[in-house]
N, C-alpha and C positions, 0 to 999 in steps of 0.2 A: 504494500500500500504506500499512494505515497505521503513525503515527512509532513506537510501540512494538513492532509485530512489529518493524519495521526495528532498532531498538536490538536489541530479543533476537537476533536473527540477528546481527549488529554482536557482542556481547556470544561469541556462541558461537564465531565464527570467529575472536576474537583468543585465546580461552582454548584453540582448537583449532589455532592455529598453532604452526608445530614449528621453522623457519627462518627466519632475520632475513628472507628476503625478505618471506615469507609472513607473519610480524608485523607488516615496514613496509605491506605493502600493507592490511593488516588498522586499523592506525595511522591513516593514511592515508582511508580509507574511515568509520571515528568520527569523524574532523574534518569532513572534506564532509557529512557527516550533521547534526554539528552546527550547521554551518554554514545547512545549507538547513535546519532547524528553527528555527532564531536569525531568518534574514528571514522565514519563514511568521510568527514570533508578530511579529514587527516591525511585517509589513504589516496582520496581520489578529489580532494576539493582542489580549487584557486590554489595555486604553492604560497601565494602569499597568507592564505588562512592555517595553511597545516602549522605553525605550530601554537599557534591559539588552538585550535580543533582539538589536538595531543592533550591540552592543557585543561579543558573542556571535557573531552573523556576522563582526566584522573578525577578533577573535581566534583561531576555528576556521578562517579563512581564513589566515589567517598559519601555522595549526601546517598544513595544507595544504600553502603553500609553503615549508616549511624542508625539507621532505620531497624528496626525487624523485619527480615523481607514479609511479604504477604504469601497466604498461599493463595495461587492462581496459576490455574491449567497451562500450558504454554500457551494454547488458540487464544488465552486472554492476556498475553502478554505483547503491550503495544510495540515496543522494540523490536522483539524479533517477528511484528509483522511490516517493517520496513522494509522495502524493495526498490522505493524509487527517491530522489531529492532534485526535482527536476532544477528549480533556482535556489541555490545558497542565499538570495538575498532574504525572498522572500519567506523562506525558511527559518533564516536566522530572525529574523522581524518578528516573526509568530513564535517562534523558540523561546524569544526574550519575554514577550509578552506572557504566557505560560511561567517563566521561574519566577516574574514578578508576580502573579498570582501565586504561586506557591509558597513564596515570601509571605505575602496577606493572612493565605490559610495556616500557616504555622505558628506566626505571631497569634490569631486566636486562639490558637489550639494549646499556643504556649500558658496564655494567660488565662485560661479557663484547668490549665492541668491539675488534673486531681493527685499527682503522685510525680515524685522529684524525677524517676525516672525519663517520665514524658516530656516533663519540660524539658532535660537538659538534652533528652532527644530531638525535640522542638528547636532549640538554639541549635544547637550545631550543625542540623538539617537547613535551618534559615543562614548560617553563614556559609556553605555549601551554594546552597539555591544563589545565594549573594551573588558571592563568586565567581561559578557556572555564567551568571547573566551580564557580568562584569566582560568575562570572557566572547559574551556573545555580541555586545556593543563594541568591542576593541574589533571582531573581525569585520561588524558591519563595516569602524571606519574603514577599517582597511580593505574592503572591499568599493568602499565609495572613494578615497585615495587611485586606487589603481583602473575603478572607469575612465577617472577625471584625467589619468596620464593617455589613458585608453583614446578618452575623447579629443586630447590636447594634440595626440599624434598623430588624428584621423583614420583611427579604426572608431566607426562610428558603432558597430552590434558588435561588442564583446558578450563572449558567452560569461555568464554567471551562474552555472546550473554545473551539475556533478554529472 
């Protein structure tokens, strides 16, 4: 499938979760997404993105593991039903938008935590998510940096797509 329906489905089920489980697992499933978006541009993006994308895979791999993964079937695991990233931009756009919700969702989830656990699962997941989207704004500029040299040289349709 490709990376942006996956975000918008990503997108819809954390704003449709109702129960911390049902948020962590929602949590949880944005980072593995990010993650496996991060190594597709790595191996095959823009050269100028791969080593934000490298750095992007450890980070959404780390908010991964501060979590308790969920169980869920592999068919419900939105990462490994990635097959396609037609545009990097517009990818990363939607990617970023996505960690910034997931930001949101954990700050509440932080402040409502019933047990020390949570929370400090809550924070470390949110500085992660940070990060990750940290990571996803430095490749946008650098993808708008190398149109702009793109457009200055007169290659007027540079591909931005994997």
């Amino acid at each position: 499938m490709e990376a942006v329906r996956l975000i918008l489905t990503s997108r819809r089920a954390l704003a449709g979760g109702a129960e911390t489980a049902e948020i962590m697992t929602e949590v949880w499933q944005a980072q593995a997404l990010a993650q496996a978006i991060g190594s597709r541009l790595a191996v095959s993006g823009p050269p100028e993105l791969r080593g934000e994308a490298l750095g992007l895979t450890e980070l959404a791999g780390r908010g991964c593991g501060v979590l308790d993964p969920p169980e869920l079937d592999t068919a419900d695991l939105r990462a490994a039903q990635l097959t396609e990233l037609d545009d990097a931009r517009e990818t990363l756009i939607c990617l970023g938008g996505l960690l910034g919700e997931v930001g949101i969702a954990l700050v509440g989830m932080a402040s409502g935590a019933a047990d020390e656990t949570t929370y400090w699962q809550c924070m470390e997941a949110i500085d992660a998510a940070d990060e990750s989207r940290d990571r996803v704004l430095e490749m946008l500029r650098k993808l708008a940096a190398r149109e702009e040299v793109l457009r200055e040289s007169g290659s007027e349709n540079s591909p931005t797509g994997v």
